[in-house]
C-alpha positions, -999 to 999 in steps of 0.1 A, spaced: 38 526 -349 13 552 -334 -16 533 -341 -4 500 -326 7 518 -293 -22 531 -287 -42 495 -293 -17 484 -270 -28 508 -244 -60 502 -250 -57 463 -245 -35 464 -213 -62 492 -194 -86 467 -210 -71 437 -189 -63 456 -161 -102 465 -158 -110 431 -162 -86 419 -133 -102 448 -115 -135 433 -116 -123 398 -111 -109 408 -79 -137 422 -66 -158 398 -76 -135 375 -56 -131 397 -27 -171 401 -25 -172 362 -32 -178 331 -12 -140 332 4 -150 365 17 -178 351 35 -164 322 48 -135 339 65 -167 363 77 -184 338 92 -157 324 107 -141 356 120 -174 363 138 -167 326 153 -136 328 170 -150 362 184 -182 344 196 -156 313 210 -133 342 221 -169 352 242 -174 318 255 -210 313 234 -198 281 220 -233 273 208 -233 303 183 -194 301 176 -205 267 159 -236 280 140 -208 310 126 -185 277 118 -211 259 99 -216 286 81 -184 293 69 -178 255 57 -210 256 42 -200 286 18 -166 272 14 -165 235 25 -127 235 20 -119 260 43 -98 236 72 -93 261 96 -132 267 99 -138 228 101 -108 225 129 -125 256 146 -155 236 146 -148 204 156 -127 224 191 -164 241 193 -182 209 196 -158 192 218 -159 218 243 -199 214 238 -196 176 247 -207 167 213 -185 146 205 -197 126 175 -197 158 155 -162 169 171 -148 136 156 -164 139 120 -155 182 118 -116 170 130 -113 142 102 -127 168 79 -100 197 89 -74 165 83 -90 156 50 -91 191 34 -62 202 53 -51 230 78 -17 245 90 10 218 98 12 228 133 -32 219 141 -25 191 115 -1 173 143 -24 177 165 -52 163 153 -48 126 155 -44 138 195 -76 154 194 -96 123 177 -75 102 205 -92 127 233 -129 129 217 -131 99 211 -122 85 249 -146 114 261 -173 100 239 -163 64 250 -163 79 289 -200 88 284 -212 57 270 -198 40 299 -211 61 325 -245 53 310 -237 14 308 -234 19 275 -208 -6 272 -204 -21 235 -208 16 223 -179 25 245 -159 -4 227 -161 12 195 -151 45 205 -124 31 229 -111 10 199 -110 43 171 -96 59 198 -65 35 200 -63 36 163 -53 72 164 -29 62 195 -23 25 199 1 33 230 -23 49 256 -24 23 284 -53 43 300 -76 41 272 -66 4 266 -72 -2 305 -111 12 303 -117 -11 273 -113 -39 295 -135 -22 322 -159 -23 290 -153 -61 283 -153 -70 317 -190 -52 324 -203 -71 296 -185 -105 317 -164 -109 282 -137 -121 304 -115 -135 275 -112 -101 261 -114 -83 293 -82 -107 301 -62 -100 269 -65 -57 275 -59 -64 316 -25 -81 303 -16 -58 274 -23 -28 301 6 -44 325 32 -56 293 23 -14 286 30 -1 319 39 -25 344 33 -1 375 -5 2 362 -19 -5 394 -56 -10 389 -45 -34 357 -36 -62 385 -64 -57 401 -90 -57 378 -71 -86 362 -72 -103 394 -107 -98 398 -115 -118 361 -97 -140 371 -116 -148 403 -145 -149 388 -135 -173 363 -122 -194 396 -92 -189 392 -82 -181 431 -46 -188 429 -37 -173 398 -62 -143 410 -47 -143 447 -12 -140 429 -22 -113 406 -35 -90 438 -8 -97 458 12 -79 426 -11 -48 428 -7 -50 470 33 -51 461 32 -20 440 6 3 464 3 -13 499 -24 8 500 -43 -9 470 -75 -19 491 -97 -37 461 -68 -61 464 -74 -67 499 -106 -74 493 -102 -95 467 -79 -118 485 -106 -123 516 -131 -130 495 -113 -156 480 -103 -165 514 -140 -165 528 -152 -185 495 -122 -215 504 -132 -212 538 -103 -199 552 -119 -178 577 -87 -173 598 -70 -158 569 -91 -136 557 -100 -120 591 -63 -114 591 -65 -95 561 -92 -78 563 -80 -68 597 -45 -54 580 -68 -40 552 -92 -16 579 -59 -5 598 -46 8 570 -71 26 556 -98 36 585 -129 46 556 -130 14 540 -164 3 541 -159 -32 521 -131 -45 546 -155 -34 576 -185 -55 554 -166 -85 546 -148 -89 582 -179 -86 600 -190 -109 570 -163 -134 584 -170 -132 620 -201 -140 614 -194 -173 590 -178 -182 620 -204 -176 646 -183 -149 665 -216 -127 661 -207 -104 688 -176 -98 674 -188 -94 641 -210 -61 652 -186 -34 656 -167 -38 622 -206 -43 605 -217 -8 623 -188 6 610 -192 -6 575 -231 10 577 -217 44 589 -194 46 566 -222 36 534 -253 42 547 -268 33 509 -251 -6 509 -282 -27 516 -255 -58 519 -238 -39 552 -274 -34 568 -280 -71 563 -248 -86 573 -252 -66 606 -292 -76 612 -277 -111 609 -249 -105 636 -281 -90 662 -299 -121 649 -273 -147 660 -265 -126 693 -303 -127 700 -314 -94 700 -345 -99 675 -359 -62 675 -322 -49 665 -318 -75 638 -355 -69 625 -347 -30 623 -315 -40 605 -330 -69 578 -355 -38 570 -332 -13 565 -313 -32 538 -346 -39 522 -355 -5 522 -322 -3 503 -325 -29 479 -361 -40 470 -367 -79 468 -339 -83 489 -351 -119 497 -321 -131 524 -332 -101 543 -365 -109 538 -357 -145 557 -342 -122 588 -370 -101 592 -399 -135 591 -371 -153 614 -373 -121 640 -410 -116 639 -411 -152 643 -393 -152 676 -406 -116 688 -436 -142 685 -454 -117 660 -470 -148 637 -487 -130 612 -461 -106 601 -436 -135 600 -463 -150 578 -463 -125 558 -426 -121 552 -422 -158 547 -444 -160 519 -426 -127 503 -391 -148 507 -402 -182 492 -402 -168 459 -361 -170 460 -355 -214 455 -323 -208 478 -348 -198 509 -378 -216 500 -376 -248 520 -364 -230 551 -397 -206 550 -422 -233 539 -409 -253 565 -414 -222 590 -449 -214 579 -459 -254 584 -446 -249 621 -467 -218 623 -494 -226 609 -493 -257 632 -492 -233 661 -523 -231 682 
């Protein structure tokens, strides 16, 4: 009975010395390490140095690649970083390994938000069809965002996919039918495909829900201006400038109108305004040089045509203006010169070959 307690003994401070060891072993193990690394990550986040924080993180899920809080911690790092592509992969990683439940709600939000930002910078750089993708994973994680659905048929409608552009324009408005800019960039596919009544409808939707909606203003006189209803669409152009004193385009498009209608000295004041109010819109600069043109003051209008061309290079129309003012300012050889630069549009070329036969008819 002696004997076998004291084997006893002996086995139990036996075990006890192995779990000893084990312990250690663990505590001094890769677990450790990884909580290390990632302790000295939140400190380094906690610092605002998000470019280290997410060395520390990498670290920690390279020693223990199933550590979810580290990948989570991560993925935040990078998305604060703007890299976005690694935000997305490090938050489906925290999801697949797993985290706490209250981060593992949230992270089919935080996909939802990287992936638009990533989708936001591709467009900005014109970047359109990889925009689309991230647009469209970004829906997958939340199908009811009318915003994100809304820029995906900006994306379609850059790339003049106006089918597609159509069907996310539409879903947008079922969505949320006081989505404002849904009407009118609906409206404006829809003139494009020439479609003005269905179009003029749609803006006159957007105008019913914000008076103040000017693209829809616009949108209806140029529709107006392209059916020739010039008396219309000085009307609303008029009610579109009164409203709103800073926009540029109604200035541009009623001096626009004036002028289709030969009311050229009319046609300057709202032009001038248009130019002061976007001094980089070669389109204003020309509209107005055309106004001085048919009012007869040649200098003004050949300052004008070459302001929008120093605007907008190859700006052949304005090219036409500034030969047709030298011409009559009776300088020959610049108008030459100017005629021969705007020939190479078809749409002006018999009007300047015809002018450079005259001149070169000249004595």
């Amino acid at each position: 009975m002696h004997y076998y307690y004291r084997a006893s003994v002996n086995t139990i401070q036996i075990l006890v010395l192995i779990i000893c060891s084990t312990l250690t072993a663990l505590a001094e193990g890769p677990e450790r390490k990884a909580v290390e690394h990632y302790s000295k990550g939140l400190q380094l986040v906690k610092n605002r140095d998000f470019r280290n924080a997410a060395i520390a993180f990498e670290q920690s899920i390279t020693v223990d690649p199933s550590y979810g809080d580290a990948h989570y911690a991560l993925a935040k790092t990078y998305k604060t970083l703007n890299q976005f592509e690694r935000a997305t992969i490090a938050f489906e990683m925290a999801a697949e390994v797993g985290v706490s439940s209250a981060r593992q709600k949230q992270i089919p939000q935080q996909l939802t938000d990287v992936y638009t930002k990533s989708a936001v910078q591709s467009f900005k750089q014109k970047k359109f069809r990889e925009a689309i993708a991230n647009f469209e994973m970004a829906l997958k994680h939340n199908s009811s965002n009318a915003q994100i659905l809304y820029l995906l048929g900006l994306c379609y409608s850059s790339l003049r996919d106006q089918v597609a552009a159509t069907i996310a324009f539409q879903k947008v408005i079922v969505m949320d039918p006081s989505f404002v800019k849904a009407y009118t960039s609906l409206a404006n596919v829809q003139r494009r495909q020439g479609k003005f009544r269905v179009a003029t409808k749609t803006y006159r939707q957007a105008i019913a829900l914000d008076s103040t909606q000017m693209t829809a203003y616009s949108g209806i006189g140029r529709i107006q201006i392209r059916n020739e209803n010039f008396e219309g669409a000085q009307a609303t152009l008029q009610k579109a400038v009164r409203i709103d004193p800073r926009f540029a385009e109604g200035f541009l498009l009623l001096g626009h109108t004036l002028n289709k209608t030969a009311k050229f000295h009319e046609a300057i004041e709202p032009l001038r305004h248009a130019v002061e109010l976007d001094r980089g819109h070669a389109e204003a600069f020309y509209r107005l040089a055309q106004a001085y043109y048919g009012t007869g003051d040649w200098r003004k209008a050949l300052d004008s045509s070459l302001d929008a061309i120093r605007k907008k290079r190859d700006y052949h129309a304005a090219q036409v203006v500034v030969a047709d003012a030298y011409r009559e300012l009776g300088q020959r050889l610049e108008a030459k010169t100017w005629y021969n630069k705007a020939k190479e549009d078809n749409r002006f070329k018999d009007w300047c070959l015809h002018h450079l036969k005259e001149l070169e008819r000249q004595p």
